[in-house]
N, C-alpha and C positions, 0 to 999 in steps of 0.2 A: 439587777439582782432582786429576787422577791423580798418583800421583806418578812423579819421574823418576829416584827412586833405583836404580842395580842390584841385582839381585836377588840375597839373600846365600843362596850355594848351599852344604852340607854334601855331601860325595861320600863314601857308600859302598863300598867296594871298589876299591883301587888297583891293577887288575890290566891286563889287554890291553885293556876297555871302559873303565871307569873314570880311569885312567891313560895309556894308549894313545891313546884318543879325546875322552873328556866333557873333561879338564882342558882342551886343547889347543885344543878346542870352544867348550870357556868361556869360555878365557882372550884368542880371537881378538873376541870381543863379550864386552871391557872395559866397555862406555858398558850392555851389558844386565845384564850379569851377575858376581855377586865371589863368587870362592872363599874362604871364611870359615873352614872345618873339611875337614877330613877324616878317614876312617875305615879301618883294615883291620889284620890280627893281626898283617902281620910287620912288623916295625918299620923293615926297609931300606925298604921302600915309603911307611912314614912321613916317614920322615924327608926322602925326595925331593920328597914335596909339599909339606914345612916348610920346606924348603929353596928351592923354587920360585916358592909364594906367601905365604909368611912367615906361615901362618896354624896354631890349635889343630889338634895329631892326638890320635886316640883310637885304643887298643885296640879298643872295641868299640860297638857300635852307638848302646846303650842312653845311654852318655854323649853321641856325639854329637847324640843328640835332645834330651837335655836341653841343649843348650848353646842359650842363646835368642836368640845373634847369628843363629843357622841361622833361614830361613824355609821353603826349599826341599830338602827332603832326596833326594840323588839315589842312586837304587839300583841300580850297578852288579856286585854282587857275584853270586857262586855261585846257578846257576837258582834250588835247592829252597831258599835263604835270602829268594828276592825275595815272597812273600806274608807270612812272619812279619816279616822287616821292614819293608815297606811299612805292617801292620796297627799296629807299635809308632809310626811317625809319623804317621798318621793319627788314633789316639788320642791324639796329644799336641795332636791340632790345626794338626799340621804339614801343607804343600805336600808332594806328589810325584813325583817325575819318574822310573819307571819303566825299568829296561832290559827287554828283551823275553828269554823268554818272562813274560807276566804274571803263569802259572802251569801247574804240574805236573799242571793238572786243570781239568777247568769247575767242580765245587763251589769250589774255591780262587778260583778269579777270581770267581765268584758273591760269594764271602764277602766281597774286596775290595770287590765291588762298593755291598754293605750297608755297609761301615766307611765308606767313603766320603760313602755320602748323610746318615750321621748326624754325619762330622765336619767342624768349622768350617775344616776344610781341603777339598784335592781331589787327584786321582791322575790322573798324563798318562802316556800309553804313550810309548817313544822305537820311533813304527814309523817310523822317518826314510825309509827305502823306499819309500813312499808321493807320496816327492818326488823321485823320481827322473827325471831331464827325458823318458829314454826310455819308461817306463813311462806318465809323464803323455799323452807327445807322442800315444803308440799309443792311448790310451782319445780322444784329439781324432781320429785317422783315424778310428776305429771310429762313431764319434757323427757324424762327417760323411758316413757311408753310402757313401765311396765304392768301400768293399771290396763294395759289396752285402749281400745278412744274412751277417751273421759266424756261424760253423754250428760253429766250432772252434778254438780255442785253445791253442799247447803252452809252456809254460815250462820252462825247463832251466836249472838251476845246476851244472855236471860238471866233476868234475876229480878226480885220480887221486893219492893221495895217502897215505901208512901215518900217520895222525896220531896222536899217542898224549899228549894233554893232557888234564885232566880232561873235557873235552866230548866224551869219546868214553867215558865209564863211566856206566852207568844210575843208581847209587846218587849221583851227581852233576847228576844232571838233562841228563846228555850225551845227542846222537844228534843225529842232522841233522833231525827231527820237529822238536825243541823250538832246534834253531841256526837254521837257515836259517827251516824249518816256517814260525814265524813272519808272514817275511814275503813269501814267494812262495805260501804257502797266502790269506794277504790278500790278493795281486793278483790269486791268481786266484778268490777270489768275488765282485773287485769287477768283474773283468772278466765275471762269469760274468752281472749284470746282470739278475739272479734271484734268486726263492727253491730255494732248493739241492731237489731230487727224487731224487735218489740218489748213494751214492759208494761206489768201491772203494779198497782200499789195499792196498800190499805192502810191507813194511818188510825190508831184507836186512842182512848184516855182511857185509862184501867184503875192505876192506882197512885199516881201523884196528883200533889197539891193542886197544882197550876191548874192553867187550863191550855196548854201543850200535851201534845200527844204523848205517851211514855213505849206504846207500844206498835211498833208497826213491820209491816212484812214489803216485802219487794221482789218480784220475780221479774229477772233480766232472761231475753235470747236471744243468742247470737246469731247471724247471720251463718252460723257454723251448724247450726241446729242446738249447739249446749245453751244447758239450763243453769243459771246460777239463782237460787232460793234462799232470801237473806232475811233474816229476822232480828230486830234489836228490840228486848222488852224490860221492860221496870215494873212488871205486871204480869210476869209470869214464875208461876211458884216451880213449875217443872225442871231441871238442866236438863240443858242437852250437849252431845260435843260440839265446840266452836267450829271447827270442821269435821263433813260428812263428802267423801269423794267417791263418785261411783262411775268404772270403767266398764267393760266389757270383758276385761281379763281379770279381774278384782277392784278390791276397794280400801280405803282407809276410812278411818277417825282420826280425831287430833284435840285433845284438852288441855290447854299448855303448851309445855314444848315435849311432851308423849303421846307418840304417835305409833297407831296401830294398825298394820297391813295385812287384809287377807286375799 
């Protein structure tokens, strides 16, 4: 019989992801899931999630792996931290629950992906995006043919902004590549509904602190002939729709979850 216990999660990194979101996440699905540990250097951040759910903090990672109430270790912390520690609970045999990006590289996510198949654990990506009602809704127009052959695709993440937090310095695993990248690079090889045939990229600095990109463009084609043209920018004052779908028999927009067909 499965069991019904909830799932005793360790959280790495008590920051804007960690603390901001996964606690708050977790803590809404009581009956799936129980914060047990958490983890992060400075200690104000400790203390508000001892404070919150009465449970062990650690200074640093190593301990809270070791600690064998955790089964699920969740890794919220700084980009270029998330392969060495996912690779230390994985060897311990531990679950876990990745924040994105996976990694600073394809050899690193490859390597993950080896620690993985040999430990008595597993590794789940948080590409929550994936579940997005608008993004779902648009892949059901497309499949129901009634745009006709969809020939083009544009997604847009924009907005204009001087940000200057560590996800805007490259020694940090900052730039909107590896923030956003992620998950509108996902949508759109899912929408691309292919094996990828060519791509271009242009990565810019516009208007964050850092010295990470803020702004950059990516054109994917399929071996289908479709076009998906992807743009995420912190550097562009203009909006535009998040989705632009163009078929043969019509087209959409999409800003939100309103979406508009003609």
């Amino acid at each position: 019989m499965a069991s019904t216990k909830p799932i005793r999660v360790g959280i790495v990194g008590l920051g804007r992801a960690g603390w901001g979101m996964h606690t708050n996440e977790l803590k809404k699905r009581g009956d799936k899931f129980e914060i047990v540990a958490g983890c992060d250097p400075v200690r104000k951040r400790r203390d508000m999630l001892q404070e919150k759910c009465g449970c062990p903090v650690y200074a640093n990672v190593e301990a809270l792996i070791a600690d064998d109430s955790v089964e699920l270790v969740d890794i919220a912390s700084r980009s270029p931290a998330h392969v060495p520690q996912a690779l230390l609970a994985l060897a311990a045999n531990k679950y876990v629950f990745l924040e994105k990006p996976i990694a600073l590289s394809y050899p690193e996510a490859t390597q993950l992906k080896t620690a993985a198949a040999s430990s008595k654990g597993a590794i789940f990506i948080r590409h929550n995006r994936r579940f997005e009602a608008g993004f779902q809704h648009i892949r059901e127009i497309i499949a129901s043919q009634i745009l006709g052959k969809v020939y083009e695709i544009k997604l847009r993440r924009n907005s204009y902004q001087r940000r200057d937090d560590w996800q805007t310095i490259i020694e940090c695993g900052g730039g909107q590549l590896l923030n956003w990248g992620p998950h509108i690079i996902d949508h759109g090889l899912r929408f691309l509904e292919s094996p990828l045939a060519d791509m271009w990229s242009d990565l810019k600095k516009i208007a964050a602190v850092g010295d990470a990109e803020d702004h950059l463009k990516v054109i994917l084609k399929g071996q289908n002939g479709r076009i998906v043209d992807l743009e995420i920018s912190g550097g562009s004052a203009i909006k535009e729709p998040e989705y632009i779908v163009l078929g043969t028999r019509g087209g959409l927009t999409c800003s939100g979850n309103e979406i508009h067909l003609r």
